[in-house]
C-alpha positions in Angstrom: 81.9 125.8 116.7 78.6 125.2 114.7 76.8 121.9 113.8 73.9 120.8 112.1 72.9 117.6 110.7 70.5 116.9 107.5 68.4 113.7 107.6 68.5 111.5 104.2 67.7 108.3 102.8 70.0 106.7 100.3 68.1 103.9 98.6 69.9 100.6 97.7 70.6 99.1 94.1 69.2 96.1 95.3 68.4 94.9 98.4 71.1 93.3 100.6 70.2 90.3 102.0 71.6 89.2 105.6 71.0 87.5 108.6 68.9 90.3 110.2 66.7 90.8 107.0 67.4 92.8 104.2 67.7 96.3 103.8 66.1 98.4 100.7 67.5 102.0 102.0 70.1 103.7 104.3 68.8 106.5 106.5 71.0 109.0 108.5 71.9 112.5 108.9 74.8 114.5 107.3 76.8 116.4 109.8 78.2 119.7 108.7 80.9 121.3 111.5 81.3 124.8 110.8 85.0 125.9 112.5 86.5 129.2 112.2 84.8 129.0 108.7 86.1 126.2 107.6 83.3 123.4 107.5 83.7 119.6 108.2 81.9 117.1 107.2 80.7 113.4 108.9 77.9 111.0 108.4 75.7 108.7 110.7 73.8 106.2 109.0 73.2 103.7 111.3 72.3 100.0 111.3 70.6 97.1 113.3 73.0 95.9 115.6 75.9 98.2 115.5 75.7 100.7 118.7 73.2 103.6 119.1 71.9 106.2 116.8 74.2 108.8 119.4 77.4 106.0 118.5 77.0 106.9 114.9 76.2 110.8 115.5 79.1 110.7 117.9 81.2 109.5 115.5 79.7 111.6 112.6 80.6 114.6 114.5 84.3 113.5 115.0 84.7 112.9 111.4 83.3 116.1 111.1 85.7 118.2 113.3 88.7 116.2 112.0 87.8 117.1 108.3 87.5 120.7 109.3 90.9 121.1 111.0 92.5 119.0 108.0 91.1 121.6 105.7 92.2 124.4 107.4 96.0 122.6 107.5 95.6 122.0 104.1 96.4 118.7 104.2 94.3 114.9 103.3 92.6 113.6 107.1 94.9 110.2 106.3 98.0 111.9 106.5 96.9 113.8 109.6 95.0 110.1 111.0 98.7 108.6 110.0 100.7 110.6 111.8 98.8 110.2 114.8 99.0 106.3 114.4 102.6 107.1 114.0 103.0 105.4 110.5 103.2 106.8 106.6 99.9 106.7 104.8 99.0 104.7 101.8 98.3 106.1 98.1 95.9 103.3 97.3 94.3 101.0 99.9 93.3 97.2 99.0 89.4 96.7 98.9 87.4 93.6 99.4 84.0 93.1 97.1 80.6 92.1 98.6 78.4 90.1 96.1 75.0 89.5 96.3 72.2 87.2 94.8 71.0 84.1 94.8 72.8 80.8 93.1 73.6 81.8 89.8 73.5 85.2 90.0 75.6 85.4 93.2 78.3 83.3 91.6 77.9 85.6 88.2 78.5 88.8 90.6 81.5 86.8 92.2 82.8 85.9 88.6 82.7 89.6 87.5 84.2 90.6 90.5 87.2 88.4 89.8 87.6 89.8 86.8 87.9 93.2 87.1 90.6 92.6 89.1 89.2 91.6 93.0 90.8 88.9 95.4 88.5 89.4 97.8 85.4 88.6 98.1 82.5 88.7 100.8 79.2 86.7 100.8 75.9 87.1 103.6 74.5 83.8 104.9 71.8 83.1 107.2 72.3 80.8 109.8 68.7 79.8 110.0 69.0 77.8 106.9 72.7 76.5 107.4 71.9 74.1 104.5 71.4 76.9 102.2 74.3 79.0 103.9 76.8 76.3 102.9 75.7 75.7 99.4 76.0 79.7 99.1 79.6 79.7 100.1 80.3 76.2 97.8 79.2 77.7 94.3 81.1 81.1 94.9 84.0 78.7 96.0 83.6 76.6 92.8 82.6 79.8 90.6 86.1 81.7 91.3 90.1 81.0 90.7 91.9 79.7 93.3 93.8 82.8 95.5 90.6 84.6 95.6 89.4 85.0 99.5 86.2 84.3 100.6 84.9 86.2 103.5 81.5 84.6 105.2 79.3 87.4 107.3 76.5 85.5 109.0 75.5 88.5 110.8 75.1 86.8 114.0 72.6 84.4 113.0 73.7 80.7 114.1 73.1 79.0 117.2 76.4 78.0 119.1 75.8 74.2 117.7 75.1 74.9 114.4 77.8 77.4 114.2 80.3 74.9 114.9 78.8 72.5 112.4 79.5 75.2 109.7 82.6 76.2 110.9 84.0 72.2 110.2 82.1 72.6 107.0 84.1 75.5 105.7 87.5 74.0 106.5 87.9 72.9 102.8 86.7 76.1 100.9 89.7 78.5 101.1 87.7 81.0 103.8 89.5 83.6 104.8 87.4 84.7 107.8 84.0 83.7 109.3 82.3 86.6 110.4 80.3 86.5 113.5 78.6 83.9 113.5 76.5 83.5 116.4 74.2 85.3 117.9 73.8 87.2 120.9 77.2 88.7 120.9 78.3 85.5 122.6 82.6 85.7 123.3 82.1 82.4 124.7 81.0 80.7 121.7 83.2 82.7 119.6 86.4 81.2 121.9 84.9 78.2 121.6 84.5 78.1 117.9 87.9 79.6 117.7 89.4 76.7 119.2 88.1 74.5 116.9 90.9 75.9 114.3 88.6 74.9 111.5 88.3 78.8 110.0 89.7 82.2 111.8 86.7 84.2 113.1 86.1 87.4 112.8 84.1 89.7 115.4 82.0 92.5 113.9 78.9 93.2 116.2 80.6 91.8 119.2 83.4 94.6 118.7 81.3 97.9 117.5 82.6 100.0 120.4 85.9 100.4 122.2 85.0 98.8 125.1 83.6 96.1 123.7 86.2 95.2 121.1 88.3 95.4 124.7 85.9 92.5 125.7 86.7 90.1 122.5 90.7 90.6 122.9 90.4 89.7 126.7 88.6 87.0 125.7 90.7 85.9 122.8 87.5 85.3 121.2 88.4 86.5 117.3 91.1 86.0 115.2 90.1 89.2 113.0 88.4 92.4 114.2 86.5 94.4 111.7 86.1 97.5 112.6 83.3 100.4 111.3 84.6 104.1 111.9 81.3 105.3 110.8 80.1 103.8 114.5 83.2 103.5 116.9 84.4 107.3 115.2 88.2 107.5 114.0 90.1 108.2 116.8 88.9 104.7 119.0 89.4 102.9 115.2 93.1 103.6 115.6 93.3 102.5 119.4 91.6 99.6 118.9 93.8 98.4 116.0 96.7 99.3 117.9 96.0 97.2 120.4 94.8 94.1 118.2 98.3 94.4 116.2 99.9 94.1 120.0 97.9 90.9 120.2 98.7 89.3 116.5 94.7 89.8 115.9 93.8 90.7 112.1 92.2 93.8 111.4 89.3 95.3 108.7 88.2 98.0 108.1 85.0 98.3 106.4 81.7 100.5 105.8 78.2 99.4 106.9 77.0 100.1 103.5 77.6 104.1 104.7 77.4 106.8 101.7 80.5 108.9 100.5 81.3 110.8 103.4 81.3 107.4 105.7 83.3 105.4 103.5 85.7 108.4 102.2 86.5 108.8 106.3 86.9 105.1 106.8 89.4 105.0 103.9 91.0 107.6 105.3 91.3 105.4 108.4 92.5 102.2 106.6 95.2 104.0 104.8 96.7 105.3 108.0 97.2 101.7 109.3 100.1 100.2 110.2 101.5 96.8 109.1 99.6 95.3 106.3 95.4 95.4 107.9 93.6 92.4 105.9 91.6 94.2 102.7 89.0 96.8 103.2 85.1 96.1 103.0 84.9 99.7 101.0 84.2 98.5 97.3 80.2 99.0 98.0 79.4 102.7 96.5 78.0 101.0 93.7 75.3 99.2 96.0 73.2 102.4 96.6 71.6 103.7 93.9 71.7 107.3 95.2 74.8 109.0 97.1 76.1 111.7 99.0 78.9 112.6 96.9 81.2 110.9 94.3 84.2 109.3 95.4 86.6 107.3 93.3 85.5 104.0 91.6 87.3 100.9 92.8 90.5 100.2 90.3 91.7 96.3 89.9 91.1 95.9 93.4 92.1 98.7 94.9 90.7 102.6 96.1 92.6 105.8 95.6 93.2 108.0 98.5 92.2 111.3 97.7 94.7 113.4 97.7 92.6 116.7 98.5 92.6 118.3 102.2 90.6 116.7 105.0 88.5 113.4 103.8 89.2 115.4 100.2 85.1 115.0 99.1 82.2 117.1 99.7 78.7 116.6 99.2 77.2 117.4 96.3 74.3 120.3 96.8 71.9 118.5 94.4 72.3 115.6 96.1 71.6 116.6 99.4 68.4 118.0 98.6 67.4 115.0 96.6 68.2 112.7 99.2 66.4 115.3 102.3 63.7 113.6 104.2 63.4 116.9 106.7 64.4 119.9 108.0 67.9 120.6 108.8 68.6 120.8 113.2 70.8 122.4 115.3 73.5 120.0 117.0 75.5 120.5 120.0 79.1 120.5 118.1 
């Protein structure tokens, strides 16, 4: 078996703001498996925070292995990722909306959102400025019809104290989730903020690998894990939402702003899970101004499965060498 992997850099739309800075691009390598002569395809665009550069590759190369041998068996890698989860998959998986800006235009994006057919909704706050943060989450509140839910990522950036302040805050404005809120990767604070019962937390950073989304279960530390296949890989995606369904924990699955490949493998992945997983953070496509590949356009709320074999999406030739920043390299596959 034969790998290689081509470095690229996907610029943004606009930047995304967060509590870790913002971002203006996302760099990676595609990962081609060649099997049998059948290739496979992944993708390891890493991010501050979120595991190694080798979590993502390792990963990447999963994906890519998995796509091959679903191409070979002629059949779509969420069937084959279903069946090993020992459930049906779905046609069409519910997606969740990130909006960005600042005041008016963050509450335009949410309104638009809204009405093209979205329920869910996630905003970035920086817990530096908790003023700011709160007044952020307030006017999308205010901006939006009742029954939409608001997801709040603070991308680890409160202080324990503060966090708590703002959890107590957000009590009265219809939050589905707070998403790690303090830094440090602190389970700790997280129980403790937890207990308050003010909002359900959700663990993102804390839970990026198997082991460690082990540690926030232990600790009941997280009422929601959100889970990125682009960095704990596909198979440990399933195990670890397996064992957070045995717990009554809430699960999403979501992209770290990953091109095509990522997000068509971590669709795959949500629409092999069982029960009814909390909507996917996989409506971002249109946040990079360049891509991989195409993959179908969010509908009303909601993303397609493809129904092709393996992750059914290829990259596109002429995107690949547009987005090419070097040489391609030999991997270990």
């Amino acid at each position: 078996m034969r790998a290689r992997a081509t470095p690229f850099r996907m610029p943004l739309a606009a930047r995304v703001a967060g509590g870790r800075g913002s971002l203006p691009a996302r760099e990676g390598e595609l990962v081609c498996v060649d099997h049998a002569g059948t290739c496979g395809f992944g993708e390891a665009t890493p991010v501050a925070g979120f595991g190694t550069h080798a979590d993502f590759l390792r990963a990447a190369l999963e994906c890519a292995r998995r796509d091959a041998a679903a191409r070979a068996a002629g059949e779509p890698l969420a069937e084959a990722l279903a069946r090993e989860a020992g459930t049906r998959a779905r046609a069409t998986v519910a997606v969740a909306r990130l909006v960005i800006g600042d005041g008016e235009a963050l509450c335009d994006d949410a309104r638009r959102s809204v009405a093209v057919g979205y329920s869910t909704l996630k905003l970035k706050v920086d817990g530096r400025f908790p003023d700011v943060a709160l007044a952020r989450v307030a006017g999308v509140h205010k901006a939006v019809r009742a029954g939409v839910a608001l997801r709040v990522d603070a991308n680890a950036s409160f202080g324990p104290a503060a966090a708590a302040a703002f959890c107590r805050a957000l009590a009265e404005l219809g939050v589905e989730y707070l998403e790690e809120p303090v830094f440090g990767s602190d389970l700790a604070a997280l129980a403790r903020l937890r207990a308050i019962g003010a909002v359900p937390i959700a663990a993102d950073e804390s839970a990026c690998t198997r082991a460690a989304a082990q540690r926030v279960i232990d600790a009941d530390a997280a009422d929601v894990l959100v889970l990125k296949p682009s960095v704990l890989g596909l198979g440990d995606t399933l195990a670890v939402a397996r064992l957070a369904r045995e717990r009554g924990i809430g699960v999403a699955i979501t992209s770290a702003l990953d091109g095509a490949i990522a997000r068509a493998a971590a669709l795959a992945a949500a629409a092999a899970l069982p029960g009814t997983p909390l909507a996917a953070g996989l409506a971002t496509g249109d946040r990079l101004a360049d891509d991989l590949a195409e993959l179908p356009e969010p509908s009303r709320g909601g993303l397609d499965v493809p129904r092709g074999a393996g992750l059914g999406v290829s990259p596109d030739p002429a995107a690949i060498e547009r987005l090419r920043t070097g040489p391609d390299r030999e991997l270990a596959g």
